[in-house]
SERO-4910 file (N, C-alpha, C, O; in steps of 0.05 Angstrom, whole numbers):
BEGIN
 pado doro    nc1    nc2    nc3   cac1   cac2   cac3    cc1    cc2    cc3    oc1    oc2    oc3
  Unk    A     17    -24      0      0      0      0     18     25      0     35     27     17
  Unk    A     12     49    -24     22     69    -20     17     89      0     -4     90     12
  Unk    A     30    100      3     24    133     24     -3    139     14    -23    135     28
  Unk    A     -7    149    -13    -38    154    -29    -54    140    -18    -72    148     -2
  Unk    A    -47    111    -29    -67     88    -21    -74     89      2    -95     77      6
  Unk    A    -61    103     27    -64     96     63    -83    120     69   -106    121     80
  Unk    A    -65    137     58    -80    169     65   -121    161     43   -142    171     52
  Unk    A   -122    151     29   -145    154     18   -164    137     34   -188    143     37
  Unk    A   -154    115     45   -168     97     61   -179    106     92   -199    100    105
  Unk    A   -151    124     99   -166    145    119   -184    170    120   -192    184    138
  Unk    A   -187    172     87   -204    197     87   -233    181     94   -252    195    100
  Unk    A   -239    145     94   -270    143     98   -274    147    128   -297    146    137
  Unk    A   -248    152    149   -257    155    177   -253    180    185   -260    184    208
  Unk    A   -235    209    164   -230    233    177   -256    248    175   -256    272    174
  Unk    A   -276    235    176   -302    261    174   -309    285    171   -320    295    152
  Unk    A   -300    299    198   -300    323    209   -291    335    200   -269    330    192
  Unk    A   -304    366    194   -291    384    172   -264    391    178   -250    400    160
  Unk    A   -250    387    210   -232    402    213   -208    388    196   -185    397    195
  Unk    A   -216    363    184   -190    341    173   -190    359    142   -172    352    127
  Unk    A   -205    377    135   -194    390    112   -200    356     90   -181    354     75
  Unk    A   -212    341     88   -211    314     80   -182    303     75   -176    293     53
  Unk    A   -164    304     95   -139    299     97   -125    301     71   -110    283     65
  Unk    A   -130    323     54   -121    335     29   -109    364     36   -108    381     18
  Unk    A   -100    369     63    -83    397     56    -63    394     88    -64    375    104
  Unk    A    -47    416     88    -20    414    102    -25    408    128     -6    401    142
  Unk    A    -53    410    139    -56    416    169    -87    411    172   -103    415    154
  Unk    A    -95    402    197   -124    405    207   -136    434    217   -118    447    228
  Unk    A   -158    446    216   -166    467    225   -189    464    244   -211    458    237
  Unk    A   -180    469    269   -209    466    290   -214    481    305   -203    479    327
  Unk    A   -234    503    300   -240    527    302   -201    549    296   -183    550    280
  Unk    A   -207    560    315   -183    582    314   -162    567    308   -144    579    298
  Unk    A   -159    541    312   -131    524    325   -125    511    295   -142    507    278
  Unk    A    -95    503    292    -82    496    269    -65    477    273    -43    485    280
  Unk    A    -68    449    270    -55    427    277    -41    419    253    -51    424    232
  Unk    A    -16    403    254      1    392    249     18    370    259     24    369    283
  Unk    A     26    350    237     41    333    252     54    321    238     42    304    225
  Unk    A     82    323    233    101    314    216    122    292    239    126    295    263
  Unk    A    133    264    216    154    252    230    174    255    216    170    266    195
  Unk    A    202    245    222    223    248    215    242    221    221    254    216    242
  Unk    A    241    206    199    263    171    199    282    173    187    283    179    163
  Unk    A    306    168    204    337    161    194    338    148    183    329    126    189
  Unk    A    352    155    156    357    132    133    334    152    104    332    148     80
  Unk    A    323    166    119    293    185    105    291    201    101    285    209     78
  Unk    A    296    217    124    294    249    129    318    260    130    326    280    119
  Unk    A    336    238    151    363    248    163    383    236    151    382    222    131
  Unk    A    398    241    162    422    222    146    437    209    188    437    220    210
  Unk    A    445    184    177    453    175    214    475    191    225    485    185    247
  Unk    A    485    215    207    516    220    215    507    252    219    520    269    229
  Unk    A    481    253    207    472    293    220    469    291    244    457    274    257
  Unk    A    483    316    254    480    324    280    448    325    297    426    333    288
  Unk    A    456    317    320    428    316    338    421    348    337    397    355    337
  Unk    A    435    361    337    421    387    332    407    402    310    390    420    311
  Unk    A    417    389    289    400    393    254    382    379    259    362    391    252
  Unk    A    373    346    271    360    335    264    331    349    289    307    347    284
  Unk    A    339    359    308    321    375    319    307    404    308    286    415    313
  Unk    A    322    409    297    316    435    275    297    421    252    275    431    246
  Unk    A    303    404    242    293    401    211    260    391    232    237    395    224
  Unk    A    265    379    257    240    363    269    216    387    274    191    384    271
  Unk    A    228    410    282    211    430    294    201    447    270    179    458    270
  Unk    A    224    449    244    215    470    228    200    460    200    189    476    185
  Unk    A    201    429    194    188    417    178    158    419    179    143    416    160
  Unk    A    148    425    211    122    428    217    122    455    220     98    461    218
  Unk    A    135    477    223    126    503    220    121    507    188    101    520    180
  Unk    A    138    496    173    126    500    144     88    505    149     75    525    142
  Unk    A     78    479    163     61    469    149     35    494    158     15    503    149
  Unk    A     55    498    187     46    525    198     33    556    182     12    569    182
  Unk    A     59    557    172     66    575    159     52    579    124     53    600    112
  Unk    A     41    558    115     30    550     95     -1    558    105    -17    563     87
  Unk    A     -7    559    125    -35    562    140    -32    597    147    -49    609    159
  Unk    A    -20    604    141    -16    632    151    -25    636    190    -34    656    202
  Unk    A    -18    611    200    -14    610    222      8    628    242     24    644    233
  Unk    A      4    623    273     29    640    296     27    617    309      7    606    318
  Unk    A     50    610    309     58    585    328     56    588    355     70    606    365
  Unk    A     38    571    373     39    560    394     52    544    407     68    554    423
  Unk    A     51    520    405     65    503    415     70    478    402     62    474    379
  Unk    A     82    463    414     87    431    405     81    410    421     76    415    445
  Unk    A     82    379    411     86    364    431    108    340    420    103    337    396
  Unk    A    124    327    427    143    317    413    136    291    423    127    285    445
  Unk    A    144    272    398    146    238    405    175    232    410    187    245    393
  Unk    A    194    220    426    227    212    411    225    187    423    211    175    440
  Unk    A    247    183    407    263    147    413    281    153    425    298    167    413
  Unk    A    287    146    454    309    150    464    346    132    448    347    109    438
  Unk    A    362    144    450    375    133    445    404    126    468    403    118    491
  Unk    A    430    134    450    446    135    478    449    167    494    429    182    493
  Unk    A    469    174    506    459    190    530    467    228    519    457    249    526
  Unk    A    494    220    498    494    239    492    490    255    465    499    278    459
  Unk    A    470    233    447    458    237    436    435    255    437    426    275    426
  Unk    A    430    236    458    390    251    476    399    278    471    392    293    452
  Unk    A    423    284    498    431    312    509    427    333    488    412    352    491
  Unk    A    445    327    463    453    349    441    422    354    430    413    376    424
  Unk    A    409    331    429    374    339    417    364    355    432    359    378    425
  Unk    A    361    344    456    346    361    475    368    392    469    353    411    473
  Unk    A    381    398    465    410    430    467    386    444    438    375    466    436
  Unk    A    387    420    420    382    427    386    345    436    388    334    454    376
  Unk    A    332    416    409    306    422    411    298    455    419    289    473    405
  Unk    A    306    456    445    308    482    457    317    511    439    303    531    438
  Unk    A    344    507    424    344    531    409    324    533    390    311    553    397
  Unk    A    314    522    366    287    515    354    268    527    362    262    549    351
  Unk    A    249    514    387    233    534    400    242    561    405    231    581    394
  Unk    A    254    562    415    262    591    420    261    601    403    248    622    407
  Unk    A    270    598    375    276    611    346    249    619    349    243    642    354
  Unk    A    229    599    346    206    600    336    187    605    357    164    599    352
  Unk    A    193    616    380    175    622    395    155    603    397    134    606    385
  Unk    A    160    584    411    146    564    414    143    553    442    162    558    457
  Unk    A    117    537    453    130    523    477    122    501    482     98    497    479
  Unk    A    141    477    491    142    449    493    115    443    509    116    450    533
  Unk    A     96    434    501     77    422    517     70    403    533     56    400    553
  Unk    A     89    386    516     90    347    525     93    336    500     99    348    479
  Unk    A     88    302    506     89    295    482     98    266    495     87    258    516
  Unk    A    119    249    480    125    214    494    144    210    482    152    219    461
  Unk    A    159    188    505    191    182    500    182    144    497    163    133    509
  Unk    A    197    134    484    203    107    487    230    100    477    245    117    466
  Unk    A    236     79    479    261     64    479    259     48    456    238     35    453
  Unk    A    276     45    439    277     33    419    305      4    421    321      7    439
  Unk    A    307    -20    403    318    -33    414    351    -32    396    351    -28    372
  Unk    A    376    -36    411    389    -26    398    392    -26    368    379    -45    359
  Unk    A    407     -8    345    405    -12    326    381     -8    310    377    -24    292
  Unk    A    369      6    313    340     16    306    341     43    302    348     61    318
  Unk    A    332     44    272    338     72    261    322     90    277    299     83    283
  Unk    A    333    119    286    317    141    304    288    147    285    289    140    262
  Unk    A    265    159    294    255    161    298    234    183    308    230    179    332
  Unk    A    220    205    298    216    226    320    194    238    310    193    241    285
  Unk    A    174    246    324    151    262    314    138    285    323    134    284    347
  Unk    A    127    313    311    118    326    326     97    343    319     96    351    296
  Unk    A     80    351    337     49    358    334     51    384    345     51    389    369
  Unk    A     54    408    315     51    429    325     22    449    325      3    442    311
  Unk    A     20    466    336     -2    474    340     -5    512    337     11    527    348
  Unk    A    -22    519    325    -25    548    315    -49    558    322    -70    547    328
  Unk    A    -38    596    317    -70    598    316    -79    617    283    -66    632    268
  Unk    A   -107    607    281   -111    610    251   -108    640    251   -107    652    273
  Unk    A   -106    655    222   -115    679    217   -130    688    217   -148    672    213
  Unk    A   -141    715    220   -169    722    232   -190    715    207   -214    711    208
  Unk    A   -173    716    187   -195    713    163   -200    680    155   -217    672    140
  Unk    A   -180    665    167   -187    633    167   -158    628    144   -146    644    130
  Unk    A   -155    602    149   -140    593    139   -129    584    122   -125    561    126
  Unk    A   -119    594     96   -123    586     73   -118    555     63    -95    549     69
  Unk    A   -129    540     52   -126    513     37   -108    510      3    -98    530     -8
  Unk    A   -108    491     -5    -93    479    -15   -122    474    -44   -122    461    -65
  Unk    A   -141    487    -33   -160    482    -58   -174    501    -68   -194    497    -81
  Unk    A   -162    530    -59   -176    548    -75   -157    560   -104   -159    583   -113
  Unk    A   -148    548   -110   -138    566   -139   -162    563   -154   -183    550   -155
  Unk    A   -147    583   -170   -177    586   -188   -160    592   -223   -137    600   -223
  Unk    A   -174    587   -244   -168    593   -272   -168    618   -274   -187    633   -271
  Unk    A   -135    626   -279   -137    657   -285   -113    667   -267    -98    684   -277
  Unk    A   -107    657   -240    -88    654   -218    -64    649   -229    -59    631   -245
  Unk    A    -43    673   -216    -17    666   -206    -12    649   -198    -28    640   -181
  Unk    A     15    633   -204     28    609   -181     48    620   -170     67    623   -185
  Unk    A     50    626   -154     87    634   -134     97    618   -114     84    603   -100
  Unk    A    113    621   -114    133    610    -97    154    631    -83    160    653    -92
  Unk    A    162    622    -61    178    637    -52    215    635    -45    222    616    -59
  Unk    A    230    641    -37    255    629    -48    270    625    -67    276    638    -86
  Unk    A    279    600    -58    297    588    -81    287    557    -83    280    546    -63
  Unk    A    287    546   -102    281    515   -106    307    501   -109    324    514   -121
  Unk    A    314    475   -100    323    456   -110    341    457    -82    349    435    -75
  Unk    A    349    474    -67    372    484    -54    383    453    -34    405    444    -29
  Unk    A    353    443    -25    370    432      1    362    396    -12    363    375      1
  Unk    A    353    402    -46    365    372    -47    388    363    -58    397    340    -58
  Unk    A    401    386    -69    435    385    -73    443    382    -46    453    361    -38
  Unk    A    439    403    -31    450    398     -9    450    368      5    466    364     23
  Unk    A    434    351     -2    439    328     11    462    306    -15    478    287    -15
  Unk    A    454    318    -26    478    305    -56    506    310    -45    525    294    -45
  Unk    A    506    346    -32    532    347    -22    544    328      3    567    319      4
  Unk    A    519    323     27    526    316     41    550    283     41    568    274     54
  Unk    A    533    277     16    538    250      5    557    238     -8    560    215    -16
  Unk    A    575    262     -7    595    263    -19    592    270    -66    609    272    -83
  Unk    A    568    270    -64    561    270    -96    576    299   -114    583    301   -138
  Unk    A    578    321    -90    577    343   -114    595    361    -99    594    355    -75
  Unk    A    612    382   -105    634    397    -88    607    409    -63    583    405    -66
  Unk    A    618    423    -43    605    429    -20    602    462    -21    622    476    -26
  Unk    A    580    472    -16    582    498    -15    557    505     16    536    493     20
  Unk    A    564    518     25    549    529     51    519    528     47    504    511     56
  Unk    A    511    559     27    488    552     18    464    532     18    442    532     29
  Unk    A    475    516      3    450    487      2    466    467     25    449    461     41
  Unk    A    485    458     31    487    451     67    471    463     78    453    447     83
  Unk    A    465    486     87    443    492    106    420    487    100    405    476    116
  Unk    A    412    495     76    384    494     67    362    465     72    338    462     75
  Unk    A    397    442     72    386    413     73    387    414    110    371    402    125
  Unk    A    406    428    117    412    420    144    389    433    170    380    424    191
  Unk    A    385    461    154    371    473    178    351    499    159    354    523    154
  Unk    A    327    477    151    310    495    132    298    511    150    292    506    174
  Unk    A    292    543    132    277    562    140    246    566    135    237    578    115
  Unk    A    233    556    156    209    559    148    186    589    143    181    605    161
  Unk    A    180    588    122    163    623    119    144    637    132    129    653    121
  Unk    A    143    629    156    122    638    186    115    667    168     95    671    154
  Unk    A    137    688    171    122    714    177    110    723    150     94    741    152
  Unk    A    114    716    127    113    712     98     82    704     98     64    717     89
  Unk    A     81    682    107     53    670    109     36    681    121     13    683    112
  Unk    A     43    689    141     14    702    159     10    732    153    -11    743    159
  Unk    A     32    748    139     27    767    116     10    772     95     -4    792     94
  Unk    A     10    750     75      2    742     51    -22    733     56    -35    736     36
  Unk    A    -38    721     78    -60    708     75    -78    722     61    -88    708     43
  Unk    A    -88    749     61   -112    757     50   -107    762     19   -123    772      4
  Unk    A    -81    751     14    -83    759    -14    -78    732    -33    -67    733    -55
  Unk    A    -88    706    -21    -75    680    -32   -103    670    -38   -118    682    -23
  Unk    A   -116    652    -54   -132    644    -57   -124    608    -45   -141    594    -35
  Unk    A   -104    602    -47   -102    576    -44    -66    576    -40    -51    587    -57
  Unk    A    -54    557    -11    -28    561     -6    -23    530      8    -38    512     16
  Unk    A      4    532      6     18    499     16     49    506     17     61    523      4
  Unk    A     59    486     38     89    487     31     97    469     13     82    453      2
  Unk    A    128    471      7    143    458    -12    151    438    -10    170    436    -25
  Unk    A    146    416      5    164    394     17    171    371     11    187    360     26
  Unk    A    161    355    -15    166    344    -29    170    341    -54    171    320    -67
  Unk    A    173    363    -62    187    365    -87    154    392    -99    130    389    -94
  Unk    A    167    415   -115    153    440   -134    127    418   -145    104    416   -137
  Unk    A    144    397   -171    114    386   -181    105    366   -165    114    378   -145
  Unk    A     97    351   -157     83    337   -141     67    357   -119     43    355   -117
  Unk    A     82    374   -105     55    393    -92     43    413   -103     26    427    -92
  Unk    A     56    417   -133     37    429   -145      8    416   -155    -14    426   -153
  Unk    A     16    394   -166     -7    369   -172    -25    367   -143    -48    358   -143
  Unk    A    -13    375   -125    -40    365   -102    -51    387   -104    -75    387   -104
  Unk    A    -39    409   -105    -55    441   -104    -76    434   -127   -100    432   -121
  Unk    A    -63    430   -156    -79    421   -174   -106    409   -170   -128    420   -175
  Unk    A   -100    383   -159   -115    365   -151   -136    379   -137   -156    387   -148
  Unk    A   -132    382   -120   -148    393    -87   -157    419    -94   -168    431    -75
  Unk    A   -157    435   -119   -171    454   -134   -193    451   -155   -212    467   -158
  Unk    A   -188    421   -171   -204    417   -186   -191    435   -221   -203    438   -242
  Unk    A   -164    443   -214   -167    464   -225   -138    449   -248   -134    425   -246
  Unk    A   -123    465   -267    -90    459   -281    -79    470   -274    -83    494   -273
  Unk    A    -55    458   -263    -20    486   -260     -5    478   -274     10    459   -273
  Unk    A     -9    502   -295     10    500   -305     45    516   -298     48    539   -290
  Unk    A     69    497   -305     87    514   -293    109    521   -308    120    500   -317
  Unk    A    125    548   -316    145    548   -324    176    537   -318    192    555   -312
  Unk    A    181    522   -319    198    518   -314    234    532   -314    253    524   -301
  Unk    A    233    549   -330    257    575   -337    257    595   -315    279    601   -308
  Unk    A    228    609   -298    212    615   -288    224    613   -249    232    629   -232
  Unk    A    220    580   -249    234    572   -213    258    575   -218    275    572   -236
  Unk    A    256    588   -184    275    608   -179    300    589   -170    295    569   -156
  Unk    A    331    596   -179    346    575   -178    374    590   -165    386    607   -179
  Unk    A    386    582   -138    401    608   -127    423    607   -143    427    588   -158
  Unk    A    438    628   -141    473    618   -148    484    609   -141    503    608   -157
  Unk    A    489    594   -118    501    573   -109    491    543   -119    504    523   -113
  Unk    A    470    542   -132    463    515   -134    475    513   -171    487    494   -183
  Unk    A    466    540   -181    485    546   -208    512    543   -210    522    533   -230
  Unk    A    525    552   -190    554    542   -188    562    520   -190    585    518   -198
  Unk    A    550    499   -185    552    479   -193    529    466   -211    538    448   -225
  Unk    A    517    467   -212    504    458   -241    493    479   -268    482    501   -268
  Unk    A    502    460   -291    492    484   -305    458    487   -311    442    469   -306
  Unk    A    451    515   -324    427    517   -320    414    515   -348    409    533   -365
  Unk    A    408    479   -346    388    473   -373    369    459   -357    366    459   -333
  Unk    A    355    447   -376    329    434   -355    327    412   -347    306    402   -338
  Unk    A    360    396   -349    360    363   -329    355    383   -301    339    380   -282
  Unk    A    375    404   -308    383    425   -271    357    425   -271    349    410   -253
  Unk    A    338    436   -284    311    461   -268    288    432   -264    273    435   -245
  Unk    A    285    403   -280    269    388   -266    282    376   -245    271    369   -224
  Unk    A    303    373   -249    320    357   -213    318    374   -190    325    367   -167
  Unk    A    305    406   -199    307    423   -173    275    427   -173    266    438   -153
  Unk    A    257    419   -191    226    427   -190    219    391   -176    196    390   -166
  Unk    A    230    370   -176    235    346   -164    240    338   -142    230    319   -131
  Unk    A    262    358   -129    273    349   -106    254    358    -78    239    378    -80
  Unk    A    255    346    -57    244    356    -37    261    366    -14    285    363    -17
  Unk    A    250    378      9    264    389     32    262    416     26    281    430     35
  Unk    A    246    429     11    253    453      7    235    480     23    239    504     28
  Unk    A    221    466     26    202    484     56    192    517     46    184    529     65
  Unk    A    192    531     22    181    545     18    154    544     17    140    524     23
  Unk    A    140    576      5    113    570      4    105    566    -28    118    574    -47
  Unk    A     84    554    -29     75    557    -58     51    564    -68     37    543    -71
  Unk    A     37    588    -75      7    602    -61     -6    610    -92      6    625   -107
  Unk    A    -23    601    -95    -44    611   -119    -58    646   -110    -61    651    -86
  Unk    A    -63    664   -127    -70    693   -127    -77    707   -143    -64    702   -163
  Unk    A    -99    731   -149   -101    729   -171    -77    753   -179    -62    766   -165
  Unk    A    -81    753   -207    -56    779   -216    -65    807   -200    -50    825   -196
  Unk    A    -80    806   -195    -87    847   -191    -69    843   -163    -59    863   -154
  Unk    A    -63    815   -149    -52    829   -118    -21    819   -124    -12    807   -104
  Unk    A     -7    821   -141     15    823   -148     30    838   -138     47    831   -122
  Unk    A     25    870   -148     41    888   -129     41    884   -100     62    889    -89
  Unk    A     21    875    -84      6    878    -56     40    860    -44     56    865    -26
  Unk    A     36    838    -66     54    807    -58     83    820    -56     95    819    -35
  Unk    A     93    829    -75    117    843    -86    123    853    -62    145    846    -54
  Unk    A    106    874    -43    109    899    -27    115    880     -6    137    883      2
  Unk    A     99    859      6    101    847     27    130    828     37    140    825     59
  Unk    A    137    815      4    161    806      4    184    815      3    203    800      6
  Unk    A    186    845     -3    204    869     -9    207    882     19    223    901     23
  Unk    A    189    870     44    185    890     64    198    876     81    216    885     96
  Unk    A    188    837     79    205    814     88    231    810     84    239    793    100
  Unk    A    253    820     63    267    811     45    266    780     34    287    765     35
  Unk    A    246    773     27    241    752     18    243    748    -11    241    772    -16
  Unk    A    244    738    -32    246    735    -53    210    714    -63    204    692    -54
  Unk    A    199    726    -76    177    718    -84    191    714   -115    210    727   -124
  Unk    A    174    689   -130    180    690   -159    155    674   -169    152    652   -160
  Unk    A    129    687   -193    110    676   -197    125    662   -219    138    672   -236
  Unk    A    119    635   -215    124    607   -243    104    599   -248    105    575   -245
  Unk    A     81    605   -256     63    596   -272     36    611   -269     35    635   -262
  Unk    A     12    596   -275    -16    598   -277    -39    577   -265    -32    554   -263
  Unk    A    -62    583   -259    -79    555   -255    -94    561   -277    -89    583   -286
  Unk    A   -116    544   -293   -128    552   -319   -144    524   -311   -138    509   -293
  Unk    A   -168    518   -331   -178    493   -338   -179    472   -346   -182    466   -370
  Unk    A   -177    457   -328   -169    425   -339   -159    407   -316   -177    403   -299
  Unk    A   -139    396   -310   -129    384   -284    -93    377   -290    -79    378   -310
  Unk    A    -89    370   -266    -54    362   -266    -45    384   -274    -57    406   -276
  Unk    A    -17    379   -280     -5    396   -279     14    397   -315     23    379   -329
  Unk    A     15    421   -317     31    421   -348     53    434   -346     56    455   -335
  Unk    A     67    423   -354    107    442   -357    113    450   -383    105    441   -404
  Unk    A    133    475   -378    138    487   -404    170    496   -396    179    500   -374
  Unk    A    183    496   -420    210    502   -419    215    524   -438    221    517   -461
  Unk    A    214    549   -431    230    571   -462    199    573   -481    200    578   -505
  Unk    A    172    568   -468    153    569   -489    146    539   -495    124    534   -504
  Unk    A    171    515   -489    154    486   -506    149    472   -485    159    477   -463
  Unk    A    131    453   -489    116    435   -470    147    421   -467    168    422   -479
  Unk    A    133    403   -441    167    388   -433    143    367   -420    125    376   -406
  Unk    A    146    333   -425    141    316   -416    143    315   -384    165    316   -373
  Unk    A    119    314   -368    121    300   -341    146    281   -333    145    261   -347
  Unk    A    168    282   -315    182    264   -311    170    233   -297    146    234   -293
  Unk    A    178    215   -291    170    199   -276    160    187   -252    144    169   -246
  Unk    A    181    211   -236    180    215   -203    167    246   -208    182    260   -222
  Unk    A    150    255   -203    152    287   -192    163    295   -170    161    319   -165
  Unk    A    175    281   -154    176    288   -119    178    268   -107    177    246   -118
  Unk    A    182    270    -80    188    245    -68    162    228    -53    146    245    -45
  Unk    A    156    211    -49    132    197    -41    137    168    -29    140    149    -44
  Unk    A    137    164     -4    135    141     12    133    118      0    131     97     13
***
């Protein structure tokens, strides 16, 4: 059974409107904005990242999802696998700065013991409060809509190429893989002007296809268009094996928000005020899935869009 296959079989018991029909980043129940992301070595992490990245990527993988809700973070509650002693320590060092970053506070959550040699393990359920105007979903684009994104794409799945020894090492995408920035203040900015928003976390096309999907609607996307930093150019050149291996890759934790054109400038001002880099790559229009273009020509769907369980 796929992830698809699991998640669809739980949509006949998520009922309640607040499950969003387990088709968008987070639950909504009344004011409150739930989340709950895990994180498996060998998956997420690599066994040789520091307990302190791997507490970062734990806390800020779910602020994405936050932050995609145009949510203000509350709190958390964490699952872990204990391991050995000064392992724990450096997590618990890596947990604490995290919250703090993010203004957050530890609620609770559960520890167990795992038996030796058992890949780590860790989960956590963060919690928000909505925007006054409610929370935007993952299914309002509409035909006629901007697609944007924010950032840079591709950054932190080189960066795990670098980690791997695959590609020379540059700071840049090391961090981006090591200690992603999630778009809290970006998001809870932008809400009144998004028709439909999500983070980036498994790869540009594949969550564009669920936006797609969960709209009813087409995205189409330029591909020339996603935004690609210079450091990830530095080492690769820029044709379109580079721009689908970076519209492919996941970990990349930006936002990705449907709008219509008239609030363009509105978007521009807000990201200009953030220093954030906004870049619109595409359109929603009529029809479904998603369509790619390169320089003006259609470009075949790849095989993988993204990464998927």
């Amino acid at each position: 059974m796929s992830e698809a296959d699991f998640i669809a079989r739980l949509r006949a018991i998520a009922t309640d409107p607040a499950a969003r029909g387990l088709a968008d980043d987070a639950a909504v129940l009344g004011d409150l904005v739930l989340t709950h992301d895990m994180i498996v070595e060998g998956i997420h992490f690599l066994p040789d990242d520091t307990p302190q990245d791997v507490a970062w990527k734990l806390v800020a993988v779910n602020m994405s999802d936050l932050a995609a809700k145009g949510a203000a973070p509350v709190g958390v509650l964490v699952g872990y696998s204990l391991g050995d002693d000064a392992w724990n320590a450096a997590f618990a060092d890596g947990l604490e700065l995290a919250l703090r970053r993010f203004g957050l506070l530890l609620l609770g959550g559960d520890t167990v013991r795992v038996p030796a040699g058992t890949p780590r393990s860790f989960g956590l359920t963060a919690i928000g409060r909505a925007p006054a105007g409610g929370a935007p979903s993952r299914s309002g684009a509409k035909p006629g809509d901007q697609i944007w994104v924010t950032g840079s794409i591709g950054n932190a799945g080189l960066g795990l190429a670098m980690r791997l020894g695959q590609v020379d090492a540059n700071e840049t995408c090391l961090s981006a893989y090591r200690r992603p920035q999630p778009q809290l203040t970006f998001g809870q900015a932008v809400v009144p002007h998004v028709h439909a928003m999500m983070d980036v976390s498994d790869g540009l096309l594949i969550d564009a296809q669920r936006m797609a999907e969960a709209s009813g609607c087409e995205i189409a996307i330029m591909l020339e268009a996603v935004p690609l930093s210079a450091a990830l150019l530095a080492v690769r050149p820029d044709v379109l094996d580079t721009r689908l291996a970076a519209a492919t890759a996941g970990d990349d934790y930006q936002l990705l928000f449907a709008a219509d054109p008239g609030a363009a400038a509105a978007i521009r001002e807000i990201a200009a005020g953030l220093n954030i880099a906004v870049t619109p790559v595409g359109h929603a229009g009529v029809g479904s899935g998603i369509l790619l273009t390169h320089r003006a020509r259609r470009v075949a769907l790849p095989a993988h869009l993204g990464f998927m369980h």
